[in-house]
BALOBA-1460 file (C-alpha; in Angstrom, 3 decimals):
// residues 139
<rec num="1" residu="x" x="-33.192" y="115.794" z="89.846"/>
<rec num="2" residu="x" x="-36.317" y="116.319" z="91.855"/>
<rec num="3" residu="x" x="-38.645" y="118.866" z="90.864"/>
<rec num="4" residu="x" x="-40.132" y="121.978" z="92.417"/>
<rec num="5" residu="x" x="-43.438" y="122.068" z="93.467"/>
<rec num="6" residu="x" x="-45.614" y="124.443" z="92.456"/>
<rec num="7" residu="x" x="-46.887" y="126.487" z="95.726"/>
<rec num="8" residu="x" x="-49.859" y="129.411" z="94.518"/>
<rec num="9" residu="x" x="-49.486" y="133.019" z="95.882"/>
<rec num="10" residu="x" x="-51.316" y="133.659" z="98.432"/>
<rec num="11" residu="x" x="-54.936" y="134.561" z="98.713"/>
<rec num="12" residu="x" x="-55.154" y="138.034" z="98.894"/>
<rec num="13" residu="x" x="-58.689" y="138.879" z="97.191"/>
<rec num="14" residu="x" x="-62.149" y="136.472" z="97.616"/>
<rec num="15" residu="x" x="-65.129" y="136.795" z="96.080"/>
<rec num="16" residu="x" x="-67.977" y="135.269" z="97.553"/>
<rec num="17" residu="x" x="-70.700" y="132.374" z="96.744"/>
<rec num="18" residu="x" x="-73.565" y="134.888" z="95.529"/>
<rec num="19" residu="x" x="-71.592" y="137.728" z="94.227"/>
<rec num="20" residu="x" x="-72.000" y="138.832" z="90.719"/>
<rec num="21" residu="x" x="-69.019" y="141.378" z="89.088"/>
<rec num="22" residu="x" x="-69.758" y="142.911" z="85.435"/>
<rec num="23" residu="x" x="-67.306" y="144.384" z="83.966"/>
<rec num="24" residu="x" x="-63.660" y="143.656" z="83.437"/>
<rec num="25" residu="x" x="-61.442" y="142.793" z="86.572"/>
<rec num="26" residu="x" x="-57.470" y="143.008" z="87.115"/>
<rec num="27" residu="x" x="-55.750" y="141.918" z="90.300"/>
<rec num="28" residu="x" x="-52.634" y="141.351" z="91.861"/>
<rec num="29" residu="x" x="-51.351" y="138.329" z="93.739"/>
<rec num="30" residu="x" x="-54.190" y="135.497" z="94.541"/>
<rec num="31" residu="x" x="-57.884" y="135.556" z="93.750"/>
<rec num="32" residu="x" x="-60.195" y="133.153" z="94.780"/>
<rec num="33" residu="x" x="-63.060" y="132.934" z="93.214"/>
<rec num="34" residu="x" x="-66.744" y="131.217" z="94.413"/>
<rec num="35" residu="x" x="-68.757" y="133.886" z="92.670"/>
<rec num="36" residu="x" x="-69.452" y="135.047" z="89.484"/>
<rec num="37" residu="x" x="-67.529" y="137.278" z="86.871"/>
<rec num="38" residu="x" x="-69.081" y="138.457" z="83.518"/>
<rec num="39" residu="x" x="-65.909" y="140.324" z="82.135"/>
<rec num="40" residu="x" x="-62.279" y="139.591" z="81.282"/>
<rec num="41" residu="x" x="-59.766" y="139.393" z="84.482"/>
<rec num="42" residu="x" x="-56.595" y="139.879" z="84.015"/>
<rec num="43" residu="x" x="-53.441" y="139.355" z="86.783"/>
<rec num="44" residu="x" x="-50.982" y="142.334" z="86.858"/>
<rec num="45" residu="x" x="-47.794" y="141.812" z="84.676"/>
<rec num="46" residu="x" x="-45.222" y="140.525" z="87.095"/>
<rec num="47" residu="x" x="-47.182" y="140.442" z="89.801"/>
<rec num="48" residu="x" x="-47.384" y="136.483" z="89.733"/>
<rec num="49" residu="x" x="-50.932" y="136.079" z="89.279"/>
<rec num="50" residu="x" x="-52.797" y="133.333" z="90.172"/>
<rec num="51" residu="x" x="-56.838" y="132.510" z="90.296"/>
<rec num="52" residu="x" x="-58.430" y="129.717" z="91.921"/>
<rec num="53" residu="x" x="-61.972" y="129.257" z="90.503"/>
<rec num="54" residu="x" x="-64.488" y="126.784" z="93.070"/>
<rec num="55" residu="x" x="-66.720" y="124.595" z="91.491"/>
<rec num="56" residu="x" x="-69.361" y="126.998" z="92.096"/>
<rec num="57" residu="x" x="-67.183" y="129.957" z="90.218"/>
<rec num="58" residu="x" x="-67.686" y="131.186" z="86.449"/>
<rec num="59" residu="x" x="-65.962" y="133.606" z="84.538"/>
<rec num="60" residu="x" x="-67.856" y="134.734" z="81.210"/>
<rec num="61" residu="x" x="-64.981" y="136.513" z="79.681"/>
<rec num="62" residu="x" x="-61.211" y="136.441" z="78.387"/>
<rec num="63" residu="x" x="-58.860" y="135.221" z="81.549"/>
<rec num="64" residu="x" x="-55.052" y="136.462" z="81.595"/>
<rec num="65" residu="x" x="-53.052" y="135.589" z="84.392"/>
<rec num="66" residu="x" x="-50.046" y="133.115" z="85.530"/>
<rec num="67" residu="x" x="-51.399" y="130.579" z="86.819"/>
<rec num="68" residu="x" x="-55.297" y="129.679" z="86.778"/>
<rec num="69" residu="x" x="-56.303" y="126.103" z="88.825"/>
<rec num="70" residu="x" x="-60.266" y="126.143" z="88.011"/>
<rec num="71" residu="x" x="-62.766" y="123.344" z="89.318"/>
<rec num="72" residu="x" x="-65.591" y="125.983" z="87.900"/>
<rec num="73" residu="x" x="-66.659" y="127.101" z="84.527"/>
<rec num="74" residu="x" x="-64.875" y="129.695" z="82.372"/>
<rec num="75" residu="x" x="-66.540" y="130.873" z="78.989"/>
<rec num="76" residu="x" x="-63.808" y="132.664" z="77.032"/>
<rec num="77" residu="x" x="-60.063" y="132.121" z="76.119"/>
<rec num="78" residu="x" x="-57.916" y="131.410" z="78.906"/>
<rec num="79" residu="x" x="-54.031" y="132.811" z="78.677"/>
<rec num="80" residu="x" x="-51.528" y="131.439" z="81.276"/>
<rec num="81" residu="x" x="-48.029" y="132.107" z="81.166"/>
<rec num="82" residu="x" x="-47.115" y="129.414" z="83.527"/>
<rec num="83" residu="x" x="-49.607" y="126.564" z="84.199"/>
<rec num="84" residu="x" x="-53.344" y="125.623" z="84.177"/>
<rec num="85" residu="x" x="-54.644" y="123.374" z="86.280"/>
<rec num="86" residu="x" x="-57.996" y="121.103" z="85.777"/>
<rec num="87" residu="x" x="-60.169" y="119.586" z="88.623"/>
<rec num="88" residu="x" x="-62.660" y="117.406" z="87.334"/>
<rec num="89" residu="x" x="-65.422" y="119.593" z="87.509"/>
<rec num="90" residu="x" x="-63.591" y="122.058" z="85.141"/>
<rec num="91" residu="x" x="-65.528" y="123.358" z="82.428"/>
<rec num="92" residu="x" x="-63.950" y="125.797" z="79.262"/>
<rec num="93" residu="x" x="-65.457" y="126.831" z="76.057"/>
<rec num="94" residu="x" x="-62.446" y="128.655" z="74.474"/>
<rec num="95" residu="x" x="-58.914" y="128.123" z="73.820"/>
<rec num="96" residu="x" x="-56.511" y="127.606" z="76.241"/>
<rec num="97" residu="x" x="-53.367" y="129.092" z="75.841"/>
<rec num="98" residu="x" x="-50.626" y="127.417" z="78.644"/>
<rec num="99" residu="x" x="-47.011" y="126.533" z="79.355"/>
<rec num="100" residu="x" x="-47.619" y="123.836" z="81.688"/>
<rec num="101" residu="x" x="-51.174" y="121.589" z="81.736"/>
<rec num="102" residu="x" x="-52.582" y="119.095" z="84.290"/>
<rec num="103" residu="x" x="-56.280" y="118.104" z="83.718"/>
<rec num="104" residu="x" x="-57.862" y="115.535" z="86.179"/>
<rec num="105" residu="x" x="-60.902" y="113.064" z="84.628"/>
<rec num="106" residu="x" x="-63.657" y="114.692" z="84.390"/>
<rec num="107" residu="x" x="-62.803" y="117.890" z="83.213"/>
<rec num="108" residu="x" x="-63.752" y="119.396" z="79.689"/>
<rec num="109" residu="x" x="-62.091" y="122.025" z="77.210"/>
<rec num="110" residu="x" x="-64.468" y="122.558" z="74.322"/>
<rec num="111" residu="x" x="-62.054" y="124.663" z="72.111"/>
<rec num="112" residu="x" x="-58.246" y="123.989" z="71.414"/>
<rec num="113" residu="x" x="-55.651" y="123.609" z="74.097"/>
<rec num="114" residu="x" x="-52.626" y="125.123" z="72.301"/>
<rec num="115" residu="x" x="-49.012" y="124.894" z="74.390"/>
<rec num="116" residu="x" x="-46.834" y="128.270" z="74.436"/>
<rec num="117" residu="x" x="-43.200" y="128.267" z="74.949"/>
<rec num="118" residu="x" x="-41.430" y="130.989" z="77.196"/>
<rec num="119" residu="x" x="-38.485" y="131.363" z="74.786"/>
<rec num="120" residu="x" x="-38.652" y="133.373" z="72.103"/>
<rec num="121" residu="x" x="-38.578" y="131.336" z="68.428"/>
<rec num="122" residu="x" x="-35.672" y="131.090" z="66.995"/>
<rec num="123" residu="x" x="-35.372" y="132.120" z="62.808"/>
<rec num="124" residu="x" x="-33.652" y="130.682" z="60.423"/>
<rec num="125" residu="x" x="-32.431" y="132.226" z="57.275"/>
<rec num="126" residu="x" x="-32.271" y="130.333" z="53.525"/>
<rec num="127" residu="x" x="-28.822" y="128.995" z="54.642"/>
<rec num="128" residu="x" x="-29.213" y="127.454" z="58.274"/>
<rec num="129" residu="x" x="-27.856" y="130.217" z="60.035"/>
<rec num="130" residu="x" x="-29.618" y="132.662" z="62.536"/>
<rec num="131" residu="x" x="-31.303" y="135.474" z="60.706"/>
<rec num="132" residu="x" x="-29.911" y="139.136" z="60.628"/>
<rec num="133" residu="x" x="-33.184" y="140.707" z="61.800"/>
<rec num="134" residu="x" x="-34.153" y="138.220" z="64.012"/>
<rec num="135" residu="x" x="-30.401" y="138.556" z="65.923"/>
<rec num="136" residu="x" x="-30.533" y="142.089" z="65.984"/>
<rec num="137" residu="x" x="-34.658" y="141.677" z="67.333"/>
<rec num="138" residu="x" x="-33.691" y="139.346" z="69.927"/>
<rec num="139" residu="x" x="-30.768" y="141.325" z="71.161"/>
């Protein structure tokens, strides 16, 4: 079975080389990102977020999206839903939180990388079988 290839949104928002935003920053669709961000960016719920983050780009703050592909530096925890992606100029300080990880040589996590599943856990009661309040929380 082949698999699917990932294809990013498309580019709908671009901050420039030079630009510095402070404060906290939530978008929809595809950032690209060359300039600076001192605040936490967040991609809309649903909205299949995804943030592209040059060599030149840095993000001093918590990132929460779908789908982050950095070659830049990001100071703060990083949440992806789906996937996080690498380059070898990639630079975190923080935990990264993903579903799916590719990291080229090169780049560096200084923090934990900690894998999240999309299902929800299953529990277990005493005897092996499914717990009542974990059923009833899950239906």
């Amino acid at each position: 079975m082949a698999k699917k290839r990932f294809k990013a949104p498309k580019v709908s928002t671009v901050i420039g080389r030079g630009t510095v935003i402070r404060g906290d920053l939530e978008f929809e669709g595809g950032l690209h990102l060359d300039g600076r961000i001192i605040g936490n960016v967040s991609g809309v719920e649903g909205g299949g977020s995804a943030i592209t983050v040059s060599e030149q780009g840095a993000i001093e703050g918590d990132v929460r999206v779908d789908v982050l592909i950095l070659n830049g530096t990001v100071v703060g925890d990083v949440h992806a839903s789906e996937r996080v992606e690498l380059a070898s100029q990639a630079q975190v300080t923080g935990t990264v939180h993903y579903h799916l990880l590719e990291m080229a040589m090169g780049a560096e996590v200084n923090g934990q990388l900690v894998r999240v599943s999309q299902e929800a856990p299953r529990r277990l009661g005493y005897d092996g079988e499914q717990d009542e309040a974990a059923a009833t929380a899950e239906a």
